[in-house]
N, C-alpha and C positions, 0 to 999 in steps of 0.2 A: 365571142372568140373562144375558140378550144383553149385545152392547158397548153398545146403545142405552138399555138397561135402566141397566145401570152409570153411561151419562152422564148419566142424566136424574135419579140416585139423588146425582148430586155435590153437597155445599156449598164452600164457598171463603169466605177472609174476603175475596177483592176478587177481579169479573170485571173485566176490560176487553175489550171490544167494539173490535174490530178489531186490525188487523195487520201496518199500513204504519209509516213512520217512529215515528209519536208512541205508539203502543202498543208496539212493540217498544223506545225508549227508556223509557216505562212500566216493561217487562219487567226491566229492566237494572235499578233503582233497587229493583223490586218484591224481583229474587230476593235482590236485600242484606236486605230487611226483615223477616224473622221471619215473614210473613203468609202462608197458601194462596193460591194466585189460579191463572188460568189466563185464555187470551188466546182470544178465539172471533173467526175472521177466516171472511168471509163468500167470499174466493177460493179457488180450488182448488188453489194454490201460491203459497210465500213472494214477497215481492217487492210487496207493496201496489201501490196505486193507479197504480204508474210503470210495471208489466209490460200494462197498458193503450196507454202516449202513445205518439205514432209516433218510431219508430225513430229520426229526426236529433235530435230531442228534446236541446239539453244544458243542463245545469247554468249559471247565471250565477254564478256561485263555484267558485272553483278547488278540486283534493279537498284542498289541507290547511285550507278551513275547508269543507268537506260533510257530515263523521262527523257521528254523532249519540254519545251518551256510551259511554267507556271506552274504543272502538276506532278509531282514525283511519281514514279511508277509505286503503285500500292501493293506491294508486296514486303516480303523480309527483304528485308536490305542486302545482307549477302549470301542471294541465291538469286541462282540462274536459271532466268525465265525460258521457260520452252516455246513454241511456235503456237500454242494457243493463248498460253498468257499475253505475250504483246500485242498479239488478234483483238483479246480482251478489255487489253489497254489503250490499243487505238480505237477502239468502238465506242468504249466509255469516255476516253477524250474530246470524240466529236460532240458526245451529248453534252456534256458537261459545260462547254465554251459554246452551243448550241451553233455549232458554226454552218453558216447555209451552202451544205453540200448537196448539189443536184446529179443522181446515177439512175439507171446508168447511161451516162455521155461520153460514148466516145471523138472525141475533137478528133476531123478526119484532116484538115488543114484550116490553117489559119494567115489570114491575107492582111495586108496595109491596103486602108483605102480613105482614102481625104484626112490624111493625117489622124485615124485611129485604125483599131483592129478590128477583123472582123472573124468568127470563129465559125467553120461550118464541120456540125458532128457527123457521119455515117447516114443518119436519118434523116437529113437533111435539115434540123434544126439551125437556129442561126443565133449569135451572141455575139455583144458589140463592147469594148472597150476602148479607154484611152491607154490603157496598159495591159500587160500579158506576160503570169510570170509562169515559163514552163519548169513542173516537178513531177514528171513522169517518171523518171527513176528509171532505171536497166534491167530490170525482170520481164517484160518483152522484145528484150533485144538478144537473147542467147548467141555467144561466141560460138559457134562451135568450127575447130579446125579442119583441116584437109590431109589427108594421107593418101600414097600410092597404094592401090587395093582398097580404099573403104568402099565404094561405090560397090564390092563382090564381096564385102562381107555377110555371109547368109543369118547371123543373128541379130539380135537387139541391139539397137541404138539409140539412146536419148541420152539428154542434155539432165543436170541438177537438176534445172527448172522444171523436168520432168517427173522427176524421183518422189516417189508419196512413199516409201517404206519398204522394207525387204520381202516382203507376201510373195509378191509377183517374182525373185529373182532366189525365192529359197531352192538352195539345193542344187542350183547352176552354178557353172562358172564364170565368173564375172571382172572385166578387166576396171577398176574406178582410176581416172586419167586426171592428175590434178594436184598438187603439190600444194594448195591452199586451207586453208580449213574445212570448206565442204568435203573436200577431196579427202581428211583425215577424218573428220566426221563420218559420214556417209561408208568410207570402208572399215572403220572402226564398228559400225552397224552393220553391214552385210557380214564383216567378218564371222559374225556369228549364227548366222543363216546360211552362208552361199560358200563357196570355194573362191575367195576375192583375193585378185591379188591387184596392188597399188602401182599403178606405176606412173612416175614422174619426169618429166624434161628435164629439171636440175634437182640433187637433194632436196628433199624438203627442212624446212629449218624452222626447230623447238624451240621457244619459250621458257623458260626456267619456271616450276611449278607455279612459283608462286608473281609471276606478272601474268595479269590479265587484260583486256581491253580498256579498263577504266586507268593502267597504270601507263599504256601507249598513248593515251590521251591527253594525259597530265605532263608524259615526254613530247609529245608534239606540238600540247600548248607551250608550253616552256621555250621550243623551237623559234613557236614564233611571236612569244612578245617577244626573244630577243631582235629577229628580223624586225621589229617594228620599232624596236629601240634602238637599230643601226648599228646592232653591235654582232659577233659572230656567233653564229648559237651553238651549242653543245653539238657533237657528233652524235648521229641516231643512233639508238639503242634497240633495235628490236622495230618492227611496223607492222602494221596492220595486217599486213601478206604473211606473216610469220602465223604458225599455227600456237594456239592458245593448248593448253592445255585441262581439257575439259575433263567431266567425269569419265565419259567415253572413252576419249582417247585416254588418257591414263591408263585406263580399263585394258584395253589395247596393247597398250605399252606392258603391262603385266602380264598380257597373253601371248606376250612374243610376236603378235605382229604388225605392230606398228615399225613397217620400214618396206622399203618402194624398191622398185627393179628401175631402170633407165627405159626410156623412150624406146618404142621399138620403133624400126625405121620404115614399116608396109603391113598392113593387112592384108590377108587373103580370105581365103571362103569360109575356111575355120576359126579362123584365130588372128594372131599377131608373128611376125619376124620381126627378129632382131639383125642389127649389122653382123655378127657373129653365126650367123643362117640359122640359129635357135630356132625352134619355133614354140607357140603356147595355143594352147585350143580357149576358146571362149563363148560360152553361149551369150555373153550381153559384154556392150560398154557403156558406162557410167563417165560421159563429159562434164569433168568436173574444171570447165573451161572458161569460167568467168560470164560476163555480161559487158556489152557496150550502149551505149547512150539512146534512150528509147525518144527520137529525135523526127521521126517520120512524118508529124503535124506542122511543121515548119519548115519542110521541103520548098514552099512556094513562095516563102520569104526571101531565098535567095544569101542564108546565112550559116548554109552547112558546109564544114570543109573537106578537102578529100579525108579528112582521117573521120572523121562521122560529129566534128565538134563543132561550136561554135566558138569565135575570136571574143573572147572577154574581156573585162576590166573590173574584177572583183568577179562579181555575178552581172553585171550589166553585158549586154550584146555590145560590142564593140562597133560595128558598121550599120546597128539600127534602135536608133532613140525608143524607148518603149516596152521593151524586153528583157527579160531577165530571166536566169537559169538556175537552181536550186536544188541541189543536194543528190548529183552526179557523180560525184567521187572528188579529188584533190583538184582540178581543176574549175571548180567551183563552188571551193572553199574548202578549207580545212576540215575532216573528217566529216563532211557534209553531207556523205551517204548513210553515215549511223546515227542510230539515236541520239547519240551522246552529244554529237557534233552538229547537227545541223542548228540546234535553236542560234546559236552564233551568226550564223548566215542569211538563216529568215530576220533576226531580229535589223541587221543593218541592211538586207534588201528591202525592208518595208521601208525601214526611215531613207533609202534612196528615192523608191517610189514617191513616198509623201514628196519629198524635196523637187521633183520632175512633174507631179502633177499641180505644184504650188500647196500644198497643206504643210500646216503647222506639224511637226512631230509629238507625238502624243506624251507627255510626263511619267 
């Protein structure tokens, strides 16, 4: 039998569907539990979703709170990893925990059939489980919005997810659309290259120098042992939506310009208009417009809802025994899309798993 033969002849008592942060902590909790599994990552090399973002790309949390479970990120403690150090740290986390990641497989759907799952990648490969935890993450799912006129805009348009560095946009005029951290990042970087200017739907809103991602964290934990303790938790202070304040931006902020124009309300062939009949010329826009839920291999199960989600109960699929979802954003667990946040989430979605497939939970 070929090696494809062999893969396609495999069961497991639990796949997980990708191979960035939240699968590879998955990985960590899994190989404690007594279960088969194996990790199907749709990249061609370790390093998920971050061996994508452009290079100045950094972390808003310093590396002693960026690890995800078992292994601190190895770096100085308080400094801020850029997009090749955590490349570097999730590569050396796979080796390290030796976890069995199979790439590249991309899971094109995955079906219920005689009370397991059944996984068929692109290639037509095939993989069989009693369980199926999807951690695809949202970096192929780019938001990108709709405006009157974008369809006749005659320049540049991509998404973050598109953005490798200012090379390409020196010297142009360039609109970055996004009121988030990429969105301050990213113009904070062209600003020095390109003729950028910021422009946002609502103000964007600062951070005080000195809170960063790991002090948001410590406020949202706090949030919710109180919710768990049935007691009323503190008012939020600051979220993850809030721009951190980086080298960059600082930088920015001392160069005068870090600060955003309002929404324009039409593009045309040149540029942007505003309510006010302004207009602005632009040779590029920079969608700095989020991500939603990279959810496409589960189409056929019959458990996505008009908004692109699935009905939960922690991480568990609510209307299908089997499944579980992992490190999406807020709705599938507390800060379960970042480093910081997900070990929480893998750690009590395995010991569900164990508990569903009848295994002891591991000490």
């Amino acid at each position: 039998m070929n090696r494809a033969g062999r893969l396609a002849a495999m069961t497991h008592d639990v796949v997980v569907i990708g191979g960035g942060q939240a699968a590879l902590a998955l990985g960590y909790f899994l190989r404690r539990s007594g279960l088969t599994f194996c990790l199907l990552d749709a990249e061609p090399s370790a390093g998920g979703a971050w061996q994508h973002a452009w290079p100045s790309l950094r972390l808003f949390s310093p590396a002693s709170s960026s690890g995800i479970a078992g292994w601190p990120m190895p770096l100085p403690a308080d400094s801020y990893p850029d997009r090749d150090a955590v490349v570097d740290y999730l590569r050396r986390y796979e080796q390290r925990y030796a976890l069995p990641v199979q790439r590249p497989v991309r899971v094109q759907r995955v079906e219920r059939l005689d009370g397991r799952f059944a996984l068929i990648a692109d290639d037509g490969r095939h993989w069989h489980a009693r369980a199926v935890i999807s951690a695809t993450g949202t970096w192929r799912n780019p938001q990108w919005p709709s405006y009157p006129g974008q369809a006749a805009f005659n320049g540049l348009q991509l998404h973050s997810a598109q953005y490798r560095g200012p090379d390409a946009l020196a010297g142009k005029r360039v609109a970055v659309v996004g009121a988030g951290n990429s969105g301050a990042q990213i113009h904070a970087e062209l600003s020095q290259h390109a003729h950028s200017d910021w422009i946002t739907l609502t103000p964007p809103r600062f951070l005080p120098d000195d809170v960063d991602g790991h002090v948001l964290f410590q406020r949202a934990t706090e949030r919710w042992r109180a919710l768990q303790a049935g007691q009323t938790p503190p008012p939020p202070s600051g979220g993850l939506g809030d721009i951190v304040m980086v080298d960059s931006v600082r930088d920015a902020r001392a160069r005068g310009v870090l600060h955003s124009l309002p929404m324009f309300d039409a593009l045309t062939a040149r540029g942007a208009r505003w309510a006010d009949d302004s207009e602005r010329t632009f040779d590029a826009i920079v969608w700095c417009t989020g991500f939603g839920p990279a959810l496409e291999h589960l189409d056929a199960l019959g458990v996505i809802d008009v908004d692109g989600r699935v009905a939960l109960d922690g991480t568990a699929a609510r209307d299908l025994p089997g499944l579980w979802l992992v490190g999406y954003g807020e709705w599938t667990g507390m800060a379960s899309a970042t480093l910081i946040g997900v070990t929480r989430s893998a750690r009590s979605t395995v010991a569900e798993v164990q508990a569903y497939l009848g295994v002891a939970s591991a000490k």
